[in-house]
C-alpha positions as CSV (number, residue, x, y, z in Angstrom):
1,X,132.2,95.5,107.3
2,X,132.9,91.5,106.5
3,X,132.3,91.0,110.1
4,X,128.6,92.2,109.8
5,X,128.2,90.3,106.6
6,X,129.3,86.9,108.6
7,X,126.7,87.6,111.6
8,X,123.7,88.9,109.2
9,X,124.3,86.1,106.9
10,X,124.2,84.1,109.8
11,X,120.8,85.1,111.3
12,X,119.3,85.1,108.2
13,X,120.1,81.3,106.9
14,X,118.6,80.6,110.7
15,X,115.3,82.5,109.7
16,X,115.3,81.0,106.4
17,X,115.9,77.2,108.1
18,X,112.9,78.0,111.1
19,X,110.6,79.0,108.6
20,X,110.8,76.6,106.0
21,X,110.7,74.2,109.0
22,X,107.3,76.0,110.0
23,X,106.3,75.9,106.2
24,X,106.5,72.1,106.4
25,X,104.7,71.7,109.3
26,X,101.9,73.6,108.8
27,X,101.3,71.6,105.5
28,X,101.4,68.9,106.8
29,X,99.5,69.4,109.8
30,X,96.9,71.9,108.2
31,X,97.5,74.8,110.5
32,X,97.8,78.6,110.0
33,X,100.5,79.3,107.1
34,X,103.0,82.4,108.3
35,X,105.8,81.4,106.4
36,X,106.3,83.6,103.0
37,X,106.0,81.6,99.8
38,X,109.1,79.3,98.4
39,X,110.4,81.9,96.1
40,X,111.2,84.6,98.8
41,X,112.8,82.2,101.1
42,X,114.7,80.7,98.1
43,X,115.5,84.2,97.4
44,X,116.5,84.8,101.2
45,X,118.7,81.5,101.0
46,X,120.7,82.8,98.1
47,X,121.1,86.3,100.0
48,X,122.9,84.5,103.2
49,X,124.8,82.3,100.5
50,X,126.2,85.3,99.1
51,X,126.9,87.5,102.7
52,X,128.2,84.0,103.6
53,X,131.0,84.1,101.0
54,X,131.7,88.4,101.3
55,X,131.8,86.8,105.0
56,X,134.5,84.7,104.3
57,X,137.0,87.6,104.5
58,X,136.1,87.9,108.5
59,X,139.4,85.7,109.7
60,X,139.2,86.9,113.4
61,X,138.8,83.5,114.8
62,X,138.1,80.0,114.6
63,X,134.2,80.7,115.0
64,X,133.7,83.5,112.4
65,X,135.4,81.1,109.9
66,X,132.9,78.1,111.7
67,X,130.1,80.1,111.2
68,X,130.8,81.1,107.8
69,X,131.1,77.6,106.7
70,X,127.9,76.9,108.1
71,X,126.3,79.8,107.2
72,X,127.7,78.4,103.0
73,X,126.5,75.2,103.5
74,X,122.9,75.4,105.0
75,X,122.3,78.4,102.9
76,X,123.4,75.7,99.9
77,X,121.6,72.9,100.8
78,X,118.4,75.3,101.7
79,X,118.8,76.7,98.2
80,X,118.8,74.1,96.4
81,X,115.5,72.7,98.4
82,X,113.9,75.8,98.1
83,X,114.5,75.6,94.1
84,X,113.3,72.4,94.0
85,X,110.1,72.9,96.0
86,X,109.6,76.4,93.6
87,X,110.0,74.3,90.5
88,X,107.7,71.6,91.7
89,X,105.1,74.1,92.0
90,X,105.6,75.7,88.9
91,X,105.5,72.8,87.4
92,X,102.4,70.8,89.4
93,X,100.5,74.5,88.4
94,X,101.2,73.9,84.5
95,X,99.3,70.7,84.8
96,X,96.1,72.4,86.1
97,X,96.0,70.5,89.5
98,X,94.5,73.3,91.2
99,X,91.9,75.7,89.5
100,X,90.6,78.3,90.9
101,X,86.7,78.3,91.4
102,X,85.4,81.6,93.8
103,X,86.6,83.9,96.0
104,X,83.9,84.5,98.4
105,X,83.8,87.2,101.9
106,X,82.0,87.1,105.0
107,X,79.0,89.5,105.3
108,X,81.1,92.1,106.9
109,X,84.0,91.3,104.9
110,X,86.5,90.3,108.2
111,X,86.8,86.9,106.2
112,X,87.6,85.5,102.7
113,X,87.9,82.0,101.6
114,X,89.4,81.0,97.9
115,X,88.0,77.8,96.4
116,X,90.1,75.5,94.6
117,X,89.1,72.7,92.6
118,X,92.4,70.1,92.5
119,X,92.3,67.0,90.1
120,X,95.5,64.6,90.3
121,X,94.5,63.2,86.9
122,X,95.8,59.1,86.5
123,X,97.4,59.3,90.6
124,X,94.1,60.5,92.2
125,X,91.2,62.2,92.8
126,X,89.5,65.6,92.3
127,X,87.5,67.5,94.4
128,X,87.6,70.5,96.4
129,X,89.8,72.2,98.8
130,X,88.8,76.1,100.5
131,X,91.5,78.1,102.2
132,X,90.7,81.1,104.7
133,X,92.8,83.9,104.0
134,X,94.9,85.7,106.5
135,X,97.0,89.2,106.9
136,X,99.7,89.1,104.0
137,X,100.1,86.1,102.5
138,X,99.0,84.0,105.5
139,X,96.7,81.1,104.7
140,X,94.5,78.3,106.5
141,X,93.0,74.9,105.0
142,X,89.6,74.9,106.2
143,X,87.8,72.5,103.7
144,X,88.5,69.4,101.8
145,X,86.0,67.1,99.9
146,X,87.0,64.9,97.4
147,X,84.7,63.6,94.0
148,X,82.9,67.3,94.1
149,X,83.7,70.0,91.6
150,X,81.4,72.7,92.3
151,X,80.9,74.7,95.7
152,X,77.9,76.1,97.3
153,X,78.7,78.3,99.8
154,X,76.2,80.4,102.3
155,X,77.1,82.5,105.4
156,X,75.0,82.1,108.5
157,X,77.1,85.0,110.2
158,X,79.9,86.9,110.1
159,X,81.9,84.1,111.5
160,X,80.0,80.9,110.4
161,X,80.0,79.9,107.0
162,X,78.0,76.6,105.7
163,X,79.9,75.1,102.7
164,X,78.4,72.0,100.7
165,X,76.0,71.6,103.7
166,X,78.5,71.3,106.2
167,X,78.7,74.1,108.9
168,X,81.6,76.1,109.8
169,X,82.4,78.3,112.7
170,X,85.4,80.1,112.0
171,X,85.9,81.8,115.2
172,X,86.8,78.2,116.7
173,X,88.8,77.6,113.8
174,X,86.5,74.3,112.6
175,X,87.6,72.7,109.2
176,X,86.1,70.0,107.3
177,X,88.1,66.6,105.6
178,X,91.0,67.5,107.4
């Protein structure tokens, strides 16, 4: 059984690794967001931790006790950035940096956007940001203006979406100030 603890625990701090690498990248580069939010993978990252230290009990050979050591330490170092990048959140969201104005669908209700109005108080600006909803708890930036509060949104089709006077076509995957 400890030998199944030491592979699983394995795979899983890889999967945990590739997709907070993915959840990174598609922050930073404003692309579709797969990766589930920073609580599950933190709570992912403490699962390997833990099947990483029943794993410890697998003493076959040098490479189950390798990968068990690896398996403790990126599933430490993961937790710990996963914690922090939770409590950031948690904490940015008590200030109010990001309300939430509308939801709004396309006419034949294939599509939703969420508006968000996001102030940084004293370190920025305000304005608005607008993020197409996917399957689960995927998520795409599409819009971004800043010194706005209010939205004004009006669908041209089911795929094309005008918002603030600037036109959309969603099927092409078009954004706005990003």
């Amino acid at each position: 059984m400890e030998k199944s603890y030491n592979v699983w625990s394995f795979y899983l701090i890889l999967v945990c690794l590739v997709l907070g690498a993915y959840s990174l990248y598609s922050n930073i580069n404003n692309t579709w967001l797969i990766a589930p939010p920073n609580y599950i993978l933190l709570i992912f990252s403490l699962a390997a931790f833990i099947f990483g230290i029943i794993g410890f009990k697998d003493k076959r050979n040098r490479h189950t006790k390798t990968r068990s050591w690896v398996t403790v330490i990126l599933s430490s170092i993961l937790s710990i950035a996963f914690l922090l990048a939770t409590l950031f959140v948690i904490f940015a969201s008590g200030f109010g940096a990001n309300k939430h104005l509308e939801t709004v669908q396309s006419p034949d209700g294939t599509n939703t956007i969420d508006f968000y109005q996001y102030d940084a108080g004293a370190m920025g600006s305000f304005g608005v940001r607008g993020e197409l909803n996917g399957p689960l708890w995927f998520k795409k930036r599409i819009y971004y203006q800043d010194n706005i509060e209010h939205v004004e949104v009006k669908w041209e089709n089911e795929h094309t979406v005008s918002i603030n006077n600037h036109l959309l076509d969603l099927k092409k995957g078009e954004g706005y100030g990003y």
